[in-house]
C-alpha positions as CSV (number, residue, x, y, z in Angstrom):
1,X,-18.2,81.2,82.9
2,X,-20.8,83.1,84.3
3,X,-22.9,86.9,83.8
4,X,-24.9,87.7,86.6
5,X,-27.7,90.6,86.4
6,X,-30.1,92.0,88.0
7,X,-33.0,94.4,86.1
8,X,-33.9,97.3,88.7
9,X,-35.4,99.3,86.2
10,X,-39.1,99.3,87.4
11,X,-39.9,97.7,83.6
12,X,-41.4,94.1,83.1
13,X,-40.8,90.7,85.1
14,X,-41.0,88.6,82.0
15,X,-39.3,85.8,80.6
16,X,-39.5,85.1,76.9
17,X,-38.1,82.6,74.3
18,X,-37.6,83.4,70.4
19,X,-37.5,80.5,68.3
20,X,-34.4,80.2,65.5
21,X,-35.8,81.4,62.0
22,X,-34.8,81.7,58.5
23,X,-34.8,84.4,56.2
24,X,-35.8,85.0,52.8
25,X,-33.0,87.2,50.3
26,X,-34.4,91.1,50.9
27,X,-35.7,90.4,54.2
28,X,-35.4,93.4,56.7
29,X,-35.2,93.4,60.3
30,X,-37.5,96.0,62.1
31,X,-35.6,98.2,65.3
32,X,-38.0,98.8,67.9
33,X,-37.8,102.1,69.9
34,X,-37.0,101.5,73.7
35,X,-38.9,103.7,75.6
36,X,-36.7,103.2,78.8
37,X,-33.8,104.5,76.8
38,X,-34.5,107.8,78.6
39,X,-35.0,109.5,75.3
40,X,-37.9,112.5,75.1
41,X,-40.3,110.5,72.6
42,X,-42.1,107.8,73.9
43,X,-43.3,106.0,71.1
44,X,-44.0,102.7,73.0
45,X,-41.9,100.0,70.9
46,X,-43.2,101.4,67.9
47,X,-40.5,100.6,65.1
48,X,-38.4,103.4,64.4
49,X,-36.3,102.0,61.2
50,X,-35.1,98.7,59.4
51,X,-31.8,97.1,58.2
52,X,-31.2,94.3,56.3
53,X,-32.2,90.9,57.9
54,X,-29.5,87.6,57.8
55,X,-30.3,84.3,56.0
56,X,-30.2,82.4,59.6
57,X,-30.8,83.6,63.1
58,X,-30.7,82.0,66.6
59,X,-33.5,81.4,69.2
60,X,-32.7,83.1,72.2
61,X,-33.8,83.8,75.9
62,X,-35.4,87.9,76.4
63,X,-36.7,90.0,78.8
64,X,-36.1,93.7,78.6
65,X,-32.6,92.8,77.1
66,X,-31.5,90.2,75.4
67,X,-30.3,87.2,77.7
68,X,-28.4,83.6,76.4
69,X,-28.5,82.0,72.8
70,X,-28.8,78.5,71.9
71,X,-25.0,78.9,71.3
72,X,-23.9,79.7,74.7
73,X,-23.6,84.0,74.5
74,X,-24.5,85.3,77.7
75,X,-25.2,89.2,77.8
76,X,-25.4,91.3,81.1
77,X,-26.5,95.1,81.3
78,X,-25.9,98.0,83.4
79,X,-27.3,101.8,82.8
80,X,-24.9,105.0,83.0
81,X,-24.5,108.8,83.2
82,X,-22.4,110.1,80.5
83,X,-22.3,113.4,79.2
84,X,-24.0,113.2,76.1
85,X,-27.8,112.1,76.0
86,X,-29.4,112.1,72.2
87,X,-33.2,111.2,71.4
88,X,-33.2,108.5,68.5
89,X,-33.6,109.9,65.0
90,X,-34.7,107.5,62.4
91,X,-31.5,108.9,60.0
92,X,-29.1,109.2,62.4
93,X,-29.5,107.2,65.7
94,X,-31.6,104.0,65.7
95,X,-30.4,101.3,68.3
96,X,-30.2,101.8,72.0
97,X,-28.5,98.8,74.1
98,X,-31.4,96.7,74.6
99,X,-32.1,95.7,70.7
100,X,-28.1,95.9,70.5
101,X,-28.5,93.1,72.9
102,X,-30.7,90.7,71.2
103,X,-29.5,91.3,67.6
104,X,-26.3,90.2,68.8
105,X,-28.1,87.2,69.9
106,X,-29.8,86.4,66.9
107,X,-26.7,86.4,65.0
108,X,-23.3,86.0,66.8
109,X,-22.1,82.8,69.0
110,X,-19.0,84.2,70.4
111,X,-18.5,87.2,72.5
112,X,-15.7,89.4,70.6
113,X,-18.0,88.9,67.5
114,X,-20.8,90.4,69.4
115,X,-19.1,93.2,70.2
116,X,-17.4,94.0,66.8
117,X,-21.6,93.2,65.5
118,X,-22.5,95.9,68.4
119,X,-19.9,98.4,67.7
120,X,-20.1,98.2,63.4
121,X,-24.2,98.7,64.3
122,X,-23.6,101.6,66.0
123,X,-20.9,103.1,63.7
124,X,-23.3,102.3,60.5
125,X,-27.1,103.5,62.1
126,X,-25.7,105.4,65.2
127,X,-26.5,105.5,68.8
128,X,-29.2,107.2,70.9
129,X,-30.5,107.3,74.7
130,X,-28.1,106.8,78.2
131,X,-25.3,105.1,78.7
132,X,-24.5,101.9,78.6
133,X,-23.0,98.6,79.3
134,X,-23.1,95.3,77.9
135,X,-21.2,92.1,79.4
136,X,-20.7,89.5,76.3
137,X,-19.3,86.0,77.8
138,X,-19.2,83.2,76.0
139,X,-17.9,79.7,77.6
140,X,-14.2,80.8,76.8
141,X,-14.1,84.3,77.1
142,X,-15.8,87.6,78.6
143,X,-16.1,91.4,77.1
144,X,-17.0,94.4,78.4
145,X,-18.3,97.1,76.2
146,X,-19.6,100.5,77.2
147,X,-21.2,103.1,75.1
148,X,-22.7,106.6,74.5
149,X,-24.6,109.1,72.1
150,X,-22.0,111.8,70.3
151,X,-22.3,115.0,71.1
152,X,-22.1,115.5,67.3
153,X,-25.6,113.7,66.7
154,X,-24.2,110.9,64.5
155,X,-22.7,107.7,64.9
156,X,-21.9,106.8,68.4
157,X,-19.2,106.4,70.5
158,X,-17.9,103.4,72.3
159,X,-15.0,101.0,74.2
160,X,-14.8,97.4,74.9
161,X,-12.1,95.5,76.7
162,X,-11.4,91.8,77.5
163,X,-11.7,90.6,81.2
164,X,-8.5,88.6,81.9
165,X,-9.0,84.9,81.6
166,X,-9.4,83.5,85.1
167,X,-10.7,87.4,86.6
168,X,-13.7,89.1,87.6
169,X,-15.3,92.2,86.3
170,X,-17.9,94.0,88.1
171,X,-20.5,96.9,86.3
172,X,-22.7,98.9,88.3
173,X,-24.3,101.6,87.0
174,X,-20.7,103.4,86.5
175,X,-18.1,103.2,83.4
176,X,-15.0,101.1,84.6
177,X,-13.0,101.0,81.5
178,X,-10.5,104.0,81.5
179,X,-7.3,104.3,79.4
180,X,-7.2,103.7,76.0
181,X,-4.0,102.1,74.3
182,X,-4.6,101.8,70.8
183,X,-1.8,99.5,71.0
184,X,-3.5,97.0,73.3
185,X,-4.9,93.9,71.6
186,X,-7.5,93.2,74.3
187,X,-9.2,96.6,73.3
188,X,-11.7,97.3,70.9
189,X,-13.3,100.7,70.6
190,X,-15.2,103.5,67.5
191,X,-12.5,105.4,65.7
192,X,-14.3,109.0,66.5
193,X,-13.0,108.7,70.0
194,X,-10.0,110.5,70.0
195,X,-11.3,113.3,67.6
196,X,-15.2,113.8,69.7
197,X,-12.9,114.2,72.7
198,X,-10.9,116.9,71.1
199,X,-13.3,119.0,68.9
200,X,-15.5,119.0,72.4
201,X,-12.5,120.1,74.4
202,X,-12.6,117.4,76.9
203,X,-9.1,115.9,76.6
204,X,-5.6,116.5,74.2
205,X,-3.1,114.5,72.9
206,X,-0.7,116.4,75.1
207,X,-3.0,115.1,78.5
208,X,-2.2,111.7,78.1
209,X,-3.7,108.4,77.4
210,X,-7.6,109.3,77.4
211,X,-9.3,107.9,80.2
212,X,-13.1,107.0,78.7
213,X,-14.4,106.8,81.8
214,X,-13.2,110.5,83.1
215,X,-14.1,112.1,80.2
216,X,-17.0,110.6,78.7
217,X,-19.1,109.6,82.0
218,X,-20.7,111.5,84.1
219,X,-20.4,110.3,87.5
220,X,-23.0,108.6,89.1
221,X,-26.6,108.3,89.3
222,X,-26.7,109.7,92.7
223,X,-23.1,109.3,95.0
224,X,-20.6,107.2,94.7
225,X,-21.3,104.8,97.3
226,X,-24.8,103.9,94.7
227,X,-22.2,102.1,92.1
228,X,-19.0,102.1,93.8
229,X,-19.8,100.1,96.7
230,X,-21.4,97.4,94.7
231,X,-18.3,96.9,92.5
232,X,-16.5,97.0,96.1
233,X,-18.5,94.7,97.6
234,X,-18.5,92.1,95.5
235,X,-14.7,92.1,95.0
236,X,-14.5,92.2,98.7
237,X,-16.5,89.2,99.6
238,X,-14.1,87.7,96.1
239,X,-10.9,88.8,96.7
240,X,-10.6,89.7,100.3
241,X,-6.8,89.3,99.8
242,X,-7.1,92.6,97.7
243,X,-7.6,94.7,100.9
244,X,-9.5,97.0,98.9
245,X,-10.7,100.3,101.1
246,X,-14.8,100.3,101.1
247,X,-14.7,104.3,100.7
248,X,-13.4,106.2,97.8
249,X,-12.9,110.3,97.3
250,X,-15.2,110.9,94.3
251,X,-17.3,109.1,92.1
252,X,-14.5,108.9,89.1
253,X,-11.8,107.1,91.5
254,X,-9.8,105.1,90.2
255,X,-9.2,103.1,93.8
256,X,-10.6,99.6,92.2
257,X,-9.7,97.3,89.8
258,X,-10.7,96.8,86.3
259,X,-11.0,93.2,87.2
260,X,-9.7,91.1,89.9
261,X,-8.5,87.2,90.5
262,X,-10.8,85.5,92.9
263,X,-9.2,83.8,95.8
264,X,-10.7,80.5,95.5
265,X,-13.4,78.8,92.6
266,X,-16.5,80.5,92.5
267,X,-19.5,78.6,92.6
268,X,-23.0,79.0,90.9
269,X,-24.2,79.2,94.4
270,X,-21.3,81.9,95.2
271,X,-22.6,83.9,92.0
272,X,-26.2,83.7,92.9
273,X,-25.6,85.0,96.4
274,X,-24.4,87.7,95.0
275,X,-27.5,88.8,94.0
276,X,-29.1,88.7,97.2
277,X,-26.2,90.8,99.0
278,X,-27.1,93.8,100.9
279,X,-23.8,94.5,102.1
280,X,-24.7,91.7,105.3
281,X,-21.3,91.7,107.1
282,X,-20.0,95.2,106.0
283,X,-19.6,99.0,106.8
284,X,-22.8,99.1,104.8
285,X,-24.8,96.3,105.7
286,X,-28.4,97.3,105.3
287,X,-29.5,94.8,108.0
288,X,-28.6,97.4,110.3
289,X,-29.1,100.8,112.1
290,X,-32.7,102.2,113.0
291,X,-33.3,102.3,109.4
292,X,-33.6,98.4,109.4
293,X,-36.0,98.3,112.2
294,X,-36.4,95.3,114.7
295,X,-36.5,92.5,112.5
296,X,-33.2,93.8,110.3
297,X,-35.3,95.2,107.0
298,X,-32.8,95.5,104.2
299,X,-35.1,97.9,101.9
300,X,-35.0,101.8,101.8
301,X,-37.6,103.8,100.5
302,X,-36.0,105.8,98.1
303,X,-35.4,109.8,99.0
304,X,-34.2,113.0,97.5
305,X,-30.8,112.6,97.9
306,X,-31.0,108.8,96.3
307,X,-31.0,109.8,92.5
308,X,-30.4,113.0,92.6
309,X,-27.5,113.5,90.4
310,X,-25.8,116.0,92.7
311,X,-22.6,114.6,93.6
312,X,-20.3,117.5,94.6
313,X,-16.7,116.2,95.3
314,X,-17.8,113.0,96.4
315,X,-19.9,114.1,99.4
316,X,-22.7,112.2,100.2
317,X,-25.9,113.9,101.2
318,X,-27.2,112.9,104.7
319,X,-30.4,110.7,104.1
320,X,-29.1,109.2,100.9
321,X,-28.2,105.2,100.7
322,X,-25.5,102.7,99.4
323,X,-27.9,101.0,96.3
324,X,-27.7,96.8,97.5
325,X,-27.5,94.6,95.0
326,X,-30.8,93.1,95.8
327,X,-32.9,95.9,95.3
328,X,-36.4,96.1,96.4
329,X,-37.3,97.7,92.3
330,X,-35.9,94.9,90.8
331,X,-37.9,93.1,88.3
332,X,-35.8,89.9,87.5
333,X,-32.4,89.0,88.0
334,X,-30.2,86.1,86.9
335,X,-26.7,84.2,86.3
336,X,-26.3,82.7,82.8
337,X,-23.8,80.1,82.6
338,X,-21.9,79.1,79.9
339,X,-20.0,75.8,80.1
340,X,-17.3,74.0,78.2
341,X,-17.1,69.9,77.2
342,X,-20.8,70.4,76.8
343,X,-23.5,70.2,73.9
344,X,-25.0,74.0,73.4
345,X,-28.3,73.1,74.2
346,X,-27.4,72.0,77.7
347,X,-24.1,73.5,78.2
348,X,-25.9,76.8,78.3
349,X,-28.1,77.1,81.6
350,X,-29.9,80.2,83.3
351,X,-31.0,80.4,86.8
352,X,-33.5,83.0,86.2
353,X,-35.5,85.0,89.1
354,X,-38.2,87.0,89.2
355,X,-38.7,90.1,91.3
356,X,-36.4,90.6,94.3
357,X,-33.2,88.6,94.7
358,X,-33.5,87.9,97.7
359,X,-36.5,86.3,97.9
360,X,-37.1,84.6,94.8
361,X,-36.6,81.2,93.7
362,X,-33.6,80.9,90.6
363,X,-34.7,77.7,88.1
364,X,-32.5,76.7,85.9
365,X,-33.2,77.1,82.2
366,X,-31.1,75.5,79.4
367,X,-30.2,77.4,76.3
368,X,-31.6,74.8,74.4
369,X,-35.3,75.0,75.0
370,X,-37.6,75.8,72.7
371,X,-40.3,76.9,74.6
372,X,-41.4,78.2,78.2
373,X,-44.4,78.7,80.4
374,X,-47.4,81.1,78.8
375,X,-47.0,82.6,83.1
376,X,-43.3,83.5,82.3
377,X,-44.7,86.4,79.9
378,X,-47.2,87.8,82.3
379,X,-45.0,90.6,84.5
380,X,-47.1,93.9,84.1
381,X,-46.3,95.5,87.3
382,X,-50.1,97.6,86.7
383,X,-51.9,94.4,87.0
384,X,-52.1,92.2,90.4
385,X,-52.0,88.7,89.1
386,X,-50.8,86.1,91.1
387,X,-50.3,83.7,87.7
388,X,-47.2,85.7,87.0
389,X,-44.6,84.7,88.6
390,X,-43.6,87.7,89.4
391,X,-46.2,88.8,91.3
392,X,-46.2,86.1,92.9
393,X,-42.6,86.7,94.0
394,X,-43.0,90.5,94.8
395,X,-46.0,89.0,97.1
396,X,-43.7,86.9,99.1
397,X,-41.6,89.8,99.5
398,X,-44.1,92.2,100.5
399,X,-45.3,90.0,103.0
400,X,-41.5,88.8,104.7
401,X,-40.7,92.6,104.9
402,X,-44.1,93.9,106.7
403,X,-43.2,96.2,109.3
């Protein structure tokens, strides 16, 4: 099993390990505000409320979300328009995705527990900032679960669905899961769904099966060609077989997949190289074209028309360009891999990267550890220091792609 992910977000390029601990009865666990949850208040990680604690919880591998556990869990991430945004309120809305990710950490070791953890947090203490997705894989099985703030101000609303044994899923940036059958057993999702949809007059009983995506997202960052042609590409260069058309009519089509069968075994190479892509061999290959300049310079500065939020009927605004996988923002990427006939501690492994994909060096880190390097902590993007590994990485970069 793998979960590949790359952190674009412009945040920190740090690696960090928390150690296993035990609880004492009454202990209570303090919920950090996220202040790249896009929510108005800033209050720099400043605790905004606490629950009750657990007797036990598991160490863990962190950065700006929660990565593998010492049992395996893997978590990805991947950020979303939707059409409801709420601040966090310390009565009605405490956990964005990122803590949602590392509590599940602490105290699940199986990916359908994570997400019924996840979704009872958020129908107890409620859900604030953007949308959001969260990839839980374990060595047997992956989830999907995507989530938003209720226009009502409480609670929150989301969906999570099993990825087919033996099959593929990619997020980017988008919602993928649409239609919800309360009668399918691979489908997991908050009550209020139905009745928000309703009272807000997005959808009726008499529409049909309520597609989540369609009437709870709200498009994409920028065009469709930012998310859709990431979630193409990588089934392309997968399933080729699919035949799968690299354009689309509007940034809620419905042209690809949930998830899709690979044509052969993929690799932990194969999933790494993923993360370098920049479309190298396709209508989009940003290798190419005057932009790319002699020596084939995959990076774009970004423009206007990049995240701008204005898609009209799926046009895309001249200037504006397909978002690569290996971004030239990104602050650390990696595939977590979970494995089977193995002991935890080294059954587990990440092949963790700092900065840009493309030109960084993955080392493989087991579950099981119990500590890391004091340089893996040092990623403050403010602060040249060529101890971090992430500078150090971002230098490399900056120097191949000179122009």
């Amino acid at each position: 099993m793998y979960v590949g992910y790359s952190n674009d977000a412009l945040s920190v390029g740090t690696m960090k390990y928390v150690p296993p601990a035990d609880h004492s009865e009454g202990s209570k666990r303090a919920v950090p505000f996220d202040p790249w949850s896009s929510g108005a208040k800033a209050l720099n990680g400043s605790n905004i409320a606490y629950i009750d604690e657990v007797n036990h919880t598991y160490g863990y591998l962190t950065s700006s979300y929660g990565i593998m556990n010492e049992h395996q869990l893997m978590i990805g991430e991947g950020s979303s328009l939707t059409k409801t945004l709420q601040d966090y309120d310390s009565q009605k809305r405490i956990f964005f995705s990122s803590e949602l990710s590392k509590i599940t950490l602490e105290r699940c070791t199986e990916s359908r527990q994570a997400v019924e953890l996840a979704g009872k947090l958020i129908d107890t203490y409620g859900y604030y900032g953007v949308g959001e997705t969260l990839l839980f894989a374990d060595p047997k099985e992956g989830w999907v679960m995507e989530m938003c703030s209720s226009p009502n101000g409480t609670g929150g609303l989301w969906v999570a669905r099993k990825i087919p044994d033996g099959e593929i899923f990619v997020s980017a940036n988008t919602f993928r899961i649409r239609e919800i059958d309360p009668e399918d057993r691979n489908l997991l999702y908050s009550r209020n769904i139905f009745q928000v949809a309703e009272a807000q007059g997005w959808w009726r009983p008499e529409d049909g099966p309520l597609d989540w995506m369609k009437i709870f997202c709200a498009g994409e960052f920028s065009h469709p060609y930012s998310s859709l042609a990431r979630i193409w590409s990588i089934y392309h260069r997968f399933a080729p077989s699919l035949n799968l058309s690299p354009y689309v009519e509007d940034a809620w089509s419905n042209s690809y997949p949930f998830s899709a069968k690979p044509d052969k075994k993929i690799t932990t190479v194969d999933a790494l190289n993923v993360l370098r892509d920049h479309y190298e061999g396709t209508v989009f290959d940003m290798t190419k074209g005057m932009a790319a300049g002699p020596y084939g310079n995959p990076y774009r500065d970004i423009g206007i028309y990049d995240y701008s939020s204005d898609v009209i009927e799926g046009n895309v605004s001249q200037g504006a360009w397909s978002r690569p996988v290996s971004s030239f923002q990104c602050m650390y990427s990696y595939v977590a891999q979970g494995r089977t006939g193995l002991p935890d501690p080294i059954g587990g492994v990440c092949w963790f990267g700092f900065a840009q994909p493309a030109e960084t060096c993955y080392m493989p880190i087991y579950c099981g550890v119990r500590n890391l390097p004091l340089e893996f902590g040092r990623g403050n993007m403010s602060v040249f220091d060529l101890t971090s590994p992430w500078w150090t990485f971002n230098f490399v970069t900056n120097w191949a792609t000179l122009r």
